[in-house]
N, C-alpha and C positions, 0 to 999 in steps of 0.2 A: 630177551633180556637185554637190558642196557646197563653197563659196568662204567662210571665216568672216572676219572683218572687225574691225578695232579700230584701237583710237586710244589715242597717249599723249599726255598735257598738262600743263607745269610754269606751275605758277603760280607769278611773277606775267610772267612772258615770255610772248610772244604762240607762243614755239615749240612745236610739236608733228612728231607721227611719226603716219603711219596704215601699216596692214600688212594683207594678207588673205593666206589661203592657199586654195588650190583642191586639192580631192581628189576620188577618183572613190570609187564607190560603196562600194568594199571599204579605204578609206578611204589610198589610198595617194599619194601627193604628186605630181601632175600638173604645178601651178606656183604662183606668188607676186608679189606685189610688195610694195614698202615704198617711203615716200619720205618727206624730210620735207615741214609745209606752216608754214602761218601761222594760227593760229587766236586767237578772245579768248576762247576756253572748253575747258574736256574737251567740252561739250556740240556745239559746233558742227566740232571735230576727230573727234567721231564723226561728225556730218552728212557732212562733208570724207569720211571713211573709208567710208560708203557710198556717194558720190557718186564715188570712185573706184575702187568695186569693178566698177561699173557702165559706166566707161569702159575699166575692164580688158577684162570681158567683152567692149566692142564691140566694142573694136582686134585681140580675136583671131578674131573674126568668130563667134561664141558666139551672137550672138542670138536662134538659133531653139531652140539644147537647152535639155535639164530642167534649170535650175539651181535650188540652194536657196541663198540667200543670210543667212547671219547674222549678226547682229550682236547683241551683248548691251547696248546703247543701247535701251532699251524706248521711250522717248521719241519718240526719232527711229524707228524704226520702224512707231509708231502714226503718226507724222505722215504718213508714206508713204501708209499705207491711209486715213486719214480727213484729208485737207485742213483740217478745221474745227480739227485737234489741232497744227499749225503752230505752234511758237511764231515771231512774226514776225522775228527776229531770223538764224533758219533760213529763211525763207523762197522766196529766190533759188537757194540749196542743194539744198533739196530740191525744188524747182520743176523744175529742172535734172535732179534725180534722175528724181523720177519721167515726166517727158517722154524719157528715156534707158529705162525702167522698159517704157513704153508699145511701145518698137520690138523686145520681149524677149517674147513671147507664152507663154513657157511657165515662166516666173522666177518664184519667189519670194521675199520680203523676210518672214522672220519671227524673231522676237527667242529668243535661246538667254540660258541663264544664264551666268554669268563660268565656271562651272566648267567647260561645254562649248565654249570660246572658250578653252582653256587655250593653244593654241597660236597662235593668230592675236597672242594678248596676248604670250605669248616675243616672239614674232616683233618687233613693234611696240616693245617695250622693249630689246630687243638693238637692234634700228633705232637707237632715241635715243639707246642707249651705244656706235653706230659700231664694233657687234661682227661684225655683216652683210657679206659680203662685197662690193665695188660694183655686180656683175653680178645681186643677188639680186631 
């Protein structure tokens, strides 16, 4: 399965939307969430958007399958793999993540371009414009 992942954020409001979609191999729509959050960045509302892909995953009891996780946040994604790449600001975030990261043995977290994130991003901007239906 591949679950893609994003974030919106208006500046200068702390509001944002994060969205993921989950598909299975032959790329068909298994499931999703969207919700809004509180962020003080695009950057830490993508943190936020990994950090609840991840609890997506756990609540549907997913921990142990193949999953690929994307997100086109390069930032945050290297901070996942390498701790020293943290910016501190993210730090309790992605702390969170990856300790959630750790109980998923077969996951991955690696960064796609905006253009292969085209739908995670619909997703997350119909979100912010309460286009979404409430069940989504």
């Amino acid at each position: 399965m591949k679950l893609n992942v994003d974030a919106s954020y208006l500046s200068p409001t702390d509001e944002a939307s994060v969205a993921g979609v989950c598909r299975d191999s032959t790329g068909h729509l298994i499931d999703g969430f969207a919700s809004s959050i509180r962020a003080s960045s695009a950057l830490q509302a993508e943190a936020i958007a990994l950090n609840s892909a991840l609890k997506f995953l756990l609540q549907r009891g997913l921990e142990t399958d193949r999953i690929i996780v994307e997100s086109d946040s390069l930032v945050c994604v290297e901070a996942i793999c390498d701790p020293e790449k943290r910016p501190w600001e993210l730090r309790p975030i992605l702390d969170e993540t990856l300790t959630m990261k750790l109980r998923c043995p077969n996951l991955q977290i690696i960064h796609c371009h905006r253009g292969a994130n085209a739908l995670a991003d619909y997703l997350v901007k119909a979100h912010r414009a309460s286009l979404l239906p409430p069940n989504w």
